[in-house]
C-alpha positions as CSV (number, residue, x, y, z in Angstrom):
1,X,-206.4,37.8,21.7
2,X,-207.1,36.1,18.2
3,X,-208.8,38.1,15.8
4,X,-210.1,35.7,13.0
5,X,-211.6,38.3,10.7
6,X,-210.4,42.1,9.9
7,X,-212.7,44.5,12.1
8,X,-211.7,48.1,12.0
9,X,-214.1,48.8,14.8
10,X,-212.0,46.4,17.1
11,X,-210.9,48.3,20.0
12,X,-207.8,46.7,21.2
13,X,-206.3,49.2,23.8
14,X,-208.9,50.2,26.4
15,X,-206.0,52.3,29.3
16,X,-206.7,55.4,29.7
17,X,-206.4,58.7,27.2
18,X,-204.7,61.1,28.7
19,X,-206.2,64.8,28.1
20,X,-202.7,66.4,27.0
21,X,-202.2,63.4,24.1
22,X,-201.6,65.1,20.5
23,X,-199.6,62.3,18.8
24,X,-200.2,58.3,19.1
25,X,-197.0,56.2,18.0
26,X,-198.1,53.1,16.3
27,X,-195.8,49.8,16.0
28,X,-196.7,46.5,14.3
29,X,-194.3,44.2,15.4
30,X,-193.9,40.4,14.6
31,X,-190.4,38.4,16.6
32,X,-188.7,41.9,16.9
33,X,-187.1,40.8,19.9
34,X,-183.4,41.9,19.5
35,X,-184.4,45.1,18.0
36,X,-187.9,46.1,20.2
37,X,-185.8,47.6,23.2
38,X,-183.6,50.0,20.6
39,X,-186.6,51.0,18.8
40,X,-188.5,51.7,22.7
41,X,-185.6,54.1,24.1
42,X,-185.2,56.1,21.2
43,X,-188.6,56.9,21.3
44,X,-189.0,57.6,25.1
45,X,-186.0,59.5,25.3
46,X,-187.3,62.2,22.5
47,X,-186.0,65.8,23.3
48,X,-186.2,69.0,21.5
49,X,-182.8,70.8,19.6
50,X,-181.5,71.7,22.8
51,X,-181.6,68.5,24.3
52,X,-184.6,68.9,26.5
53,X,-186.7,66.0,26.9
54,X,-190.3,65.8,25.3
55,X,-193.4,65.8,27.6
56,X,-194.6,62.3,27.8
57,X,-197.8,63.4,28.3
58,X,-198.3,64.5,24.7
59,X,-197.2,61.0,23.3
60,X,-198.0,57.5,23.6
61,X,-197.2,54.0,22.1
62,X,-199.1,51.7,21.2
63,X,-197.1,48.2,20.2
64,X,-199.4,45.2,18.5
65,X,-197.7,42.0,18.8
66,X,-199.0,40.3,16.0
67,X,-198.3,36.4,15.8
68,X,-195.2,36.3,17.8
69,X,-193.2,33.3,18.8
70,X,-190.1,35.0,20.6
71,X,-190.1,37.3,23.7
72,X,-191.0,40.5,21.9
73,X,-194.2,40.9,23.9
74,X,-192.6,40.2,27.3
75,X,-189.8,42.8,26.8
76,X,-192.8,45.3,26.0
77,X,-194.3,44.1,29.3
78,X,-190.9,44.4,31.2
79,X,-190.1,48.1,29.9
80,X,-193.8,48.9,30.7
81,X,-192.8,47.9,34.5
82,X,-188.9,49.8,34.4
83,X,-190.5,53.1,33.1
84,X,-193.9,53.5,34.8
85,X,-193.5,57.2,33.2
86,X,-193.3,56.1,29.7
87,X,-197.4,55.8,27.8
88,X,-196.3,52.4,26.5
89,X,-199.6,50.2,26.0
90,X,-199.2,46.7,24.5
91,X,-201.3,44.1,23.2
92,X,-200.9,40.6,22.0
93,X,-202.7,39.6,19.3
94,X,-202.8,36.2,16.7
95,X,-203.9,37.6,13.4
96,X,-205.3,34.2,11.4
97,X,-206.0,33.2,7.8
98,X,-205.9,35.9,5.1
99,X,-205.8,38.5,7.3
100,X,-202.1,37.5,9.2
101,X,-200.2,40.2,7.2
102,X,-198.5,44.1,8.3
103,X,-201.3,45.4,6.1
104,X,-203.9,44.2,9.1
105,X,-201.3,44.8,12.3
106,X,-201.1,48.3,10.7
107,X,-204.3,49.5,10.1
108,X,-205.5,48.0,13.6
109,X,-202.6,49.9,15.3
110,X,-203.7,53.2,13.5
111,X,-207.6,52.5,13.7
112,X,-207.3,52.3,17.3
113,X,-204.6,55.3,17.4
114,X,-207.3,57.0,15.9
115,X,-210.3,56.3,17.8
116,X,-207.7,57.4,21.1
117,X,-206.7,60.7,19.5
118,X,-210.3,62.2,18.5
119,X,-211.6,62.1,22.0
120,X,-208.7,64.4,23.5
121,X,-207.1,66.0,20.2
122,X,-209.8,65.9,17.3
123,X,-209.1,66.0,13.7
124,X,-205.7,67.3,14.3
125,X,-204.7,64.6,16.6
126,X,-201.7,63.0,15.1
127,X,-201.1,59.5,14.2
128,X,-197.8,58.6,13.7
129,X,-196.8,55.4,12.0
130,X,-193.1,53.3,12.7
131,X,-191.6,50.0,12.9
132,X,-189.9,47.5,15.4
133,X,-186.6,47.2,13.6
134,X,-186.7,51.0,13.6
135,X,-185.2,53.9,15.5
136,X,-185.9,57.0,15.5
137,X,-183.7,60.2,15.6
138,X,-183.6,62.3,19.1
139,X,-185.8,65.0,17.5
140,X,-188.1,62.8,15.4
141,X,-191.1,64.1,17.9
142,X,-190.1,67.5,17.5
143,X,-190.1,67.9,13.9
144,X,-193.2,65.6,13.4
145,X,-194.9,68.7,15.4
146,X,-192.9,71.6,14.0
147,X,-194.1,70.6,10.4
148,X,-197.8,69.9,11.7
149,X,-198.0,72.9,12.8
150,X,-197.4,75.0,10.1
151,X,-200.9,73.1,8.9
152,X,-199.3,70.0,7.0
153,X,-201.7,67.1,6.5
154,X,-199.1,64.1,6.4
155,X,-194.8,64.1,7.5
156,X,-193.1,61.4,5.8
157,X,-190.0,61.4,7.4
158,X,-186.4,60.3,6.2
159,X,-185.7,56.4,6.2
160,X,-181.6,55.8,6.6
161,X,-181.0,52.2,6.4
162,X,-178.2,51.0,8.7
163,X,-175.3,48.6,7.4
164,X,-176.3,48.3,3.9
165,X,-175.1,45.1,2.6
166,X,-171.8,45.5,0.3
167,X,-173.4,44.2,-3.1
168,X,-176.5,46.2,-2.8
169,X,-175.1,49.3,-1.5
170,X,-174.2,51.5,-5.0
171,X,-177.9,50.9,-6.6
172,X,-179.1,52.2,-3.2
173,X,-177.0,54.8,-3.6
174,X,-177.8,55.4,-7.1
175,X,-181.6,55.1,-6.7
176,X,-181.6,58.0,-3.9
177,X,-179.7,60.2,-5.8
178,X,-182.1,60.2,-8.5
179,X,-185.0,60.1,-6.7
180,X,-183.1,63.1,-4.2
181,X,-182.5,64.9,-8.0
182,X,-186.1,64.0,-9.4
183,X,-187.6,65.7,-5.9
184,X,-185.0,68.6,-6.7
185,X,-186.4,69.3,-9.8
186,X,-189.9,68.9,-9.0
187,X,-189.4,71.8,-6.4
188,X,-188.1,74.3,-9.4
189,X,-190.1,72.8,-12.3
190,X,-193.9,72.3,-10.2
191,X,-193.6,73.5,-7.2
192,X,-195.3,73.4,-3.9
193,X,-196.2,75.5,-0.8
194,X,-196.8,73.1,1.3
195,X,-193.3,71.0,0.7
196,X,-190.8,73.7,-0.3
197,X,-187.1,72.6,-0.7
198,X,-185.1,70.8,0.8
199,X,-187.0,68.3,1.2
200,X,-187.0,64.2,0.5
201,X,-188.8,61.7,-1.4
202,X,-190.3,59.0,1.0
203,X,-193.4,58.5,3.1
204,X,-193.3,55.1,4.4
205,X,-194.2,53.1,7.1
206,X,-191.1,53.5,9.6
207,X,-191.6,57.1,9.3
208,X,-195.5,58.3,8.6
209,X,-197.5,60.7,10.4
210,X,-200.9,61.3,9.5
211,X,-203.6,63.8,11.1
212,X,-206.6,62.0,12.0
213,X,-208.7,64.3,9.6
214,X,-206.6,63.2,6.8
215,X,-206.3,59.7,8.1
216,X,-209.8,59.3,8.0
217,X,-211.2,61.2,4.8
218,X,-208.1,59.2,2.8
219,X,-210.1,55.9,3.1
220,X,-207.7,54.8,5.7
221,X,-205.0,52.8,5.7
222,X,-205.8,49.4,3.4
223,X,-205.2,46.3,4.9
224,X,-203.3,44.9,2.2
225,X,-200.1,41.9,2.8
226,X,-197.5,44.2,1.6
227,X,-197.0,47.7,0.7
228,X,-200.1,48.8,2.7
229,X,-197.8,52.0,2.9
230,X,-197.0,52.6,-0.5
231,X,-201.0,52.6,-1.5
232,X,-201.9,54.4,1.7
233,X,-199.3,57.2,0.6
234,X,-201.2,57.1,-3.2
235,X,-204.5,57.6,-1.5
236,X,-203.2,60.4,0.2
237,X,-202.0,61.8,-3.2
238,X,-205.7,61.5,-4.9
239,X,-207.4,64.1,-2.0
240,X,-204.5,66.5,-2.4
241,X,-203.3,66.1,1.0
242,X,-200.4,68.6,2.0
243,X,-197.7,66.2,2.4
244,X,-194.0,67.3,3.6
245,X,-191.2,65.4,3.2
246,X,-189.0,66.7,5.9
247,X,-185.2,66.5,5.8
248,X,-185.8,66.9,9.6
249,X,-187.9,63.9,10.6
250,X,-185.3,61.2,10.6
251,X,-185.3,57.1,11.7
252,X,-182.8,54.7,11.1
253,X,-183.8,51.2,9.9
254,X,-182.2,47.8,9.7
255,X,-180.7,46.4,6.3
256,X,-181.8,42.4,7.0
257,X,-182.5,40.7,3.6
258,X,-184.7,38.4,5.4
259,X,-187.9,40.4,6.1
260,X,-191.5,39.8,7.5
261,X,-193.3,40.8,4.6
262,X,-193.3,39.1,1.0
263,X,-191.9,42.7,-0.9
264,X,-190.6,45.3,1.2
265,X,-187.0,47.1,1.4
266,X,-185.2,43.8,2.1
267,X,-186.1,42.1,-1.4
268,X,-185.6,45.7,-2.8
269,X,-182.0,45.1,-1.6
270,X,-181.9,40.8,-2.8
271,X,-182.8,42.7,-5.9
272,X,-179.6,45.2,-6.1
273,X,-177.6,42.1,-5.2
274,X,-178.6,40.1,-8.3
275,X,-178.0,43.3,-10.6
276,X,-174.5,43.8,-9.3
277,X,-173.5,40.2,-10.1
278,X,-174.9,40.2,-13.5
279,X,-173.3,43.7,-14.2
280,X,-176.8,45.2,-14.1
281,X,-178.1,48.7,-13.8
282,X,-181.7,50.2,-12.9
283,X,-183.8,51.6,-15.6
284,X,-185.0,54.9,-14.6
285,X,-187.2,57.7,-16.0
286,X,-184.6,60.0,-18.3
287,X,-183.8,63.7,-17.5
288,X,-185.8,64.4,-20.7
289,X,-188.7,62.6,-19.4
290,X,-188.9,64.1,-16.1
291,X,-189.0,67.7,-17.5
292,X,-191.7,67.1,-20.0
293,X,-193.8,65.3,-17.1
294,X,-192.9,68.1,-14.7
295,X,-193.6,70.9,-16.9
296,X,-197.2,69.2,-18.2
297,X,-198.1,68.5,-14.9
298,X,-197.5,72.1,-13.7
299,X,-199.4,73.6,-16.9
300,X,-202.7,71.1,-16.2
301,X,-202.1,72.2,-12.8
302,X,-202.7,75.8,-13.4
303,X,-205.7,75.0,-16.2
304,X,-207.4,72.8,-13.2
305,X,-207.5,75.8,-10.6
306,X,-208.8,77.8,-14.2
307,X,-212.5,78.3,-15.5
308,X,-211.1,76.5,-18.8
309,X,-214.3,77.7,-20.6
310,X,-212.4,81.0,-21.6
311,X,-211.1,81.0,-25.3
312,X,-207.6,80.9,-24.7
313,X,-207.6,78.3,-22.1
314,X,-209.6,75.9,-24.2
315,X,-206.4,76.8,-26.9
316,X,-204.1,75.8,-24.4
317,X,-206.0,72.8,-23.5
318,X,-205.9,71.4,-26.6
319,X,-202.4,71.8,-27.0
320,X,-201.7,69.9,-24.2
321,X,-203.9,66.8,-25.4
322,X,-201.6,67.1,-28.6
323,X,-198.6,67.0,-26.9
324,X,-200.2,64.1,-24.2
325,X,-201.2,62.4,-27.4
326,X,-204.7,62.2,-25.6
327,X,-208.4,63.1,-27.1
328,X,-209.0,66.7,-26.4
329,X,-212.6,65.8,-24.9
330,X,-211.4,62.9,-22.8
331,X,-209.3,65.5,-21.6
332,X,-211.3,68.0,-20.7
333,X,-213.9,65.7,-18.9
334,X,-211.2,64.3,-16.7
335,X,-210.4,67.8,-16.0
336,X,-213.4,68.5,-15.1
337,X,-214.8,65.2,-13.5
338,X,-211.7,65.3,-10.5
339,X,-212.4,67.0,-7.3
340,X,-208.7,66.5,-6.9
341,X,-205.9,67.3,-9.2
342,X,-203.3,64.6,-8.3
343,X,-206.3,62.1,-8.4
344,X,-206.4,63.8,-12.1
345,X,-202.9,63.8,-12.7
346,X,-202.3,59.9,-11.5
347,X,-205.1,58.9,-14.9
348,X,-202.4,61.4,-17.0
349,X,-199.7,59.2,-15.8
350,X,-201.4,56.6,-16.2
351,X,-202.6,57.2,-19.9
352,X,-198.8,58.1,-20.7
353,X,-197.3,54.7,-19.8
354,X,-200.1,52.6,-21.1
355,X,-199.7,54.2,-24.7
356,X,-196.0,54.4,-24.5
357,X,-195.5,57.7,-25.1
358,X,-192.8,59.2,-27.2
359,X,-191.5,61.5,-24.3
360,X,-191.2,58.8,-21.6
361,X,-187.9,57.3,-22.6
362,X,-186.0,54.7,-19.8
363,X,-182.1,54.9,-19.3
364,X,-179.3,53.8,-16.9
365,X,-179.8,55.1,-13.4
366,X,-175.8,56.3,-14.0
367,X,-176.1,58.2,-17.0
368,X,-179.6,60.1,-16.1
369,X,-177.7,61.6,-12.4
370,X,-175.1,62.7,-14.5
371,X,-177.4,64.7,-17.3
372,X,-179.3,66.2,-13.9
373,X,-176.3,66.9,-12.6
374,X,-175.0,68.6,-15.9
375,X,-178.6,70.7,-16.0
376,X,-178.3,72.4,-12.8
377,X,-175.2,73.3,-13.2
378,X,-176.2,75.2,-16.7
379,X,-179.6,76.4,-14.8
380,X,-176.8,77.8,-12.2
381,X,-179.0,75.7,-9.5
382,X,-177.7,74.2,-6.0
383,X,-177.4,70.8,-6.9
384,X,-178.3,67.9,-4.2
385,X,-175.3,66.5,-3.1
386,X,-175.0,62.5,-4.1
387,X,-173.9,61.7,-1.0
388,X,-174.9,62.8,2.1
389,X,-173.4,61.8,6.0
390,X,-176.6,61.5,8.2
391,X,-176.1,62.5,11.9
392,X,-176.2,59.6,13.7
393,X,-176.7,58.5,17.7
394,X,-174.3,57.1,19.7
395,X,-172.8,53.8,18.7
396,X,-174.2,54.3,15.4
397,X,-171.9,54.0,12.2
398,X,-172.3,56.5,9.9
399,X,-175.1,56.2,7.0
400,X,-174.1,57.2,3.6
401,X,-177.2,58.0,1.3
């Protein structure tokens, strides 16, 4: 099938729904051959805690060879065949011109995952986003349905990169030990019902799920050539969606520096390789920083569920535009023009970098884990561990984060 031009009305998989389906796995692959089969069987062989197997009647899979020129179709046709059991549909498909990018292999897969899910399951059908070079946990399924059903809009699960490469492996230490810490601090500083610690920090493509309510009144995935993720996840953010980051919901994802997009996790790695051989450290938000954002963000927080009309809000508004360094008015219209708080909140951000604020000070990844480090232990708080041993499946060395 060649699709020349991006349609999101395409309808690609036309098998049967069956009436039980809540969730609808969708895969983009592109030459995934030595990795498809891996990423199939950890997904069919789902099972709850206590190693009972998941109904296959509630899932399905819906795989979008996009552009291949290896086998990675044929062994989706072949595993169809060997597990007649197993809702695995597949489709090949030559994405042309502007449009032969993940961006478009994505938001087909969860277009057409959508369309499947609102005839049996409705709004709260789940769409459930991962990749071919990915597998996931035995309980992924589970977890993905425990957390939506305590009425979560969106479960970005935890991505554990396997076989880090040696030169790149203390930034990526260092960078999710901060942004562990920064998540840490955000749960005590501005909390939030919806994603109580613990919790994580990602919500990515190998590891997305996604109610079809929230799918749809997001705007949808963009079809974007890279990091169609990353700006679906900050759409997501301007409605307000409840979005839990589950230490639960767990896949396991290759390190290969050579990847199919033009900026995704393996030039993220190339990048840590290039700092370690000049002697190079990441520049990241200082403790400092973090507090004051944490703390405005949590005071405009409670003056944006407020009638700010009242005397002493309208003080306390203006002493947060003195402190934001922002114009009281322009303030308060932005307060007031946002249905959505985080859609108000990403301008704030926004203003404060643009004006280079006072309070938003860069330093050494190194030195701001140690200040966190040194401030829960003075707040007498739990601190995150730096490293942590993910559980891992058989055959599987262990992942050090």
């Amino acid at each position: 099938m060649i699709v020349p031009l991006f349609d999101k009305n395409k309808i690609l998989f036309t098998t049967p729904i069956n009436p039980l389906l809540r969730l609808s796995i969708v895969i983009p692959v592109k030459n995934e051959a030595d990795c498809i089969q891996d990423t199939l069987d950890a997904i069919r062989n789902q099972c709850n805690p206590s190693g009972n197997k998941i109904d296959h009647n509630i899932f399905e899979v819906l795989v979008l060879a996009n552009n291949c020129t290896d086998q990675t179709f044929e062994i989706c046709e072949a595993y169809q065949i060997a597990y007649p059991e197993f809702s695995l549909h597949v489709v090949p498909i030559t994405l042309e011109g502007e449009t032969a990018h993940i961006g478009t292999a994505r938001r087909l897969l969860m277009d057409n995952a959508y369309q499947r899910l609102m005839q049996v399951a409705g709004d709260r059908g789940i769409i459930v986003s991962t990749d071919g070079d990915s597998q996931a946990d035995p309980t992924w399924i589970y977890h993905i349905l425990a957390e939506m059903d305590n009425g979560v809009d969106v479960v970005g699960g935890r991505i554990l990169p396997r076989d880090t490469p040696l030169q790149s492996k203390l930034h990526h230490l260092r960078d999710v030990t901060y942004r562990l810490f920064t998540s840490r601090l955000e749960s005590l500083l501005d909390p939030c019902a919806a994603n109580p610690w613990p919790r994580h920090f990602q919500c990515y493509g190998p590891s997305l799920a996604v109610t079809c309510e929230i799918y749809d009144r997001s705007g949808r995935l963009p079809a974007i050539p890279y990091l169609e993720d990353e700006e679906f996840r900050k759409r997501l953010k301007r409605i307000d969606a409840k979005i839990r980051h589950s230490p639960n919901v767990k896949i396991y994802t290759s390190s290969r520096l050579n990847g199919r997009v033009e900026f995704g996790f393996s030039v993220q790695l190339k990048q840590w390789q290039d700092m370690s051989t000049k002697g190079e450290q990441q520049l990241v938000e200082s403790l400092d920083t973090l507090i004051f954002k944490l703390n405005v963000k949590n005071s405009l927080r409670k003056l944006w569920a407020s009638s700010t009309s009242c005397p002493v809000l309208q003080a306390e508004l203006k002493s947060m535009a003195k402190a934001l360094a922002i114009d009281f008015q322009t303030l308060t219209t932005a307060l007031h023009d946002n249905q959505y708080f985080e859609s108000f909140w990403e301008q704030i951000e926004d203003h404060l970098l643009s004006t280079s604020h006072a309070k938003i000070i860069m330093e050494p990844v190194s030195k701001v884990i140690s200040s966190v480090r040194q401030y829960f232990s003075k707040s007498f708080a739990k601190p995150v561990p730096s490293t942590i041993t993910a559980n891992k499946p058989a055959g599987m060395q262990s992942i050090a984060i």
